[in-house]
KOLZA-991150 format. One record per residue: residue in three letters; x negated, y negated, z negated of N, C-alpha, C in turn. Coordinates in steps of 0.1 Angstrom, whole numbers, plus 5000, padded with zeros to 4 digits. Layout:
// KOLZA-991150
alaXYZXYZXYZ;...
This chain:
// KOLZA-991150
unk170110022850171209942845170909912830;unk171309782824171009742812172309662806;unk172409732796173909702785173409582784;unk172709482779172309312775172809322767;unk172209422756172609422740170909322735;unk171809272723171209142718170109212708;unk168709162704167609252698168309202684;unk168709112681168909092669170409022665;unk171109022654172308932655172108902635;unk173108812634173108702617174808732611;unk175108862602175708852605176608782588;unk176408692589176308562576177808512574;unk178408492585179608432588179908272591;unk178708222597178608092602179408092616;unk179608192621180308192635179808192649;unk178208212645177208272652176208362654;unk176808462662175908572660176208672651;unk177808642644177908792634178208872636;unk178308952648178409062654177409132663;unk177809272665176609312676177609422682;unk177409372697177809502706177309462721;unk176609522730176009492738177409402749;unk176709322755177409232762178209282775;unk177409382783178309472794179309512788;unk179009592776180809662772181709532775;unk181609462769182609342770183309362785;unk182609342792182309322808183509432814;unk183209542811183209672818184709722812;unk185109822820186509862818185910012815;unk185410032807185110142800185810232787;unk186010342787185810422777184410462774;unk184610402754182610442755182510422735;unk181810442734181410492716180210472712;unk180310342708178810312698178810362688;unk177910402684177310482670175510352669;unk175410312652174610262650173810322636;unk172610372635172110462628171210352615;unk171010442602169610402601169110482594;unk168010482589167210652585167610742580;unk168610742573169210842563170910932578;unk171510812587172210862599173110762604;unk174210802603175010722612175610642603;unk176010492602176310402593177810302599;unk177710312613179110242620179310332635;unk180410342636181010382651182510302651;unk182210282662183310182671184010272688;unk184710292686185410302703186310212710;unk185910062699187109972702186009842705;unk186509792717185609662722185909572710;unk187209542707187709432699186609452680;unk185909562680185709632669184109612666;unk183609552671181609502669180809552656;unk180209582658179609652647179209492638;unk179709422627179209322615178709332604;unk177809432606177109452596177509532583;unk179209592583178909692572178509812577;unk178509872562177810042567179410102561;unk179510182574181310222572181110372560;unk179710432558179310492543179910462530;unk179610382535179710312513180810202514;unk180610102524181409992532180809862523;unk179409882521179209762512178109722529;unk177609582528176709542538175409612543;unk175209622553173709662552172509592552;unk171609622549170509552544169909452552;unk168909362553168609352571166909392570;unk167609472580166109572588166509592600;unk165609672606165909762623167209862623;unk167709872632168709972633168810022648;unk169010162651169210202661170910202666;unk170710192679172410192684172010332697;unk173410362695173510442709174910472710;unk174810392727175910382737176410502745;unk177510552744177810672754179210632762;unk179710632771180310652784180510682795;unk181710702801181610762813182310622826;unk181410652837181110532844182610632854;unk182710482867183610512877183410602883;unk182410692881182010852891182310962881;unk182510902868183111052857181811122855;unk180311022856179111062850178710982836;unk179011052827178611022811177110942812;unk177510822810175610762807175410722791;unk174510762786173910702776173110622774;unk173110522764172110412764171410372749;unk170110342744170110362729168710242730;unk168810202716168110072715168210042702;unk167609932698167109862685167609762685;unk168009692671169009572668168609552651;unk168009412652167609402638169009282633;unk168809332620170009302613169209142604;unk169409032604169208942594169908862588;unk169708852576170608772564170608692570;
C-alpha cells in the first residue's frame, strides 16, 4: 500500500502546492498522526486532515528552511492493525 505523498511541495502561497500531506489520508476515513522531522526532531504533527503540514516548524513557528524532511504516518486501518508509513518530502521556496 502507498500513502501518494507528494516528494516535494512550494509552500510560497501562490495556491499551488503549499501544503503537504499524503493524498490517501484525504481519501481514507482514518484516525492517524503525521509527525514531520528534521535533524535536530520533530518540527510539525497534525491529527487533523483539515491541518497539512505548510511549512512552519510548530518549534519556534517561524518557516522552515527548504531542504529534505522526513514524515511519518501512523494509523490504524479497518482490522484495528496500526500501520506505519515514513518518507521524504523536500520543502522549496
Amino acid at each position: 500500500f502507498n500513502l501518494l505523498a507528494p516528494n516535494a511541495f512550494t509552500p510560497n502561497g501562490d495556491g499551488i502546492n503549499d501544503n503537504f500531506i499524503p493524498v490517501s489520508l484525504t481519501q481514507m476515513n482514518v484516525d492517524f498522526e503525521m509527525n514531520i522531522f528534521d535533524k535536530r526532531g520533530s518540527i510539525y504533527s497534525t491529527r487533523n486532515i483539515d491541518q497539512p503540514w505548510d511549512g512552519v516548524n510548530q518549534r519556534d513557528g517561524g518557516k522552515s528552511i527548504s531542504n529534505n524532511y522526513i514524515w511519518v504516518v501512523t494509523y490504524t486501518d479497518e482490522k484495528n492493525i496500526t500501520q506505519t508509513y515514513k518518507g521524504t518530502v523536500l520543502l522549496l521556496d
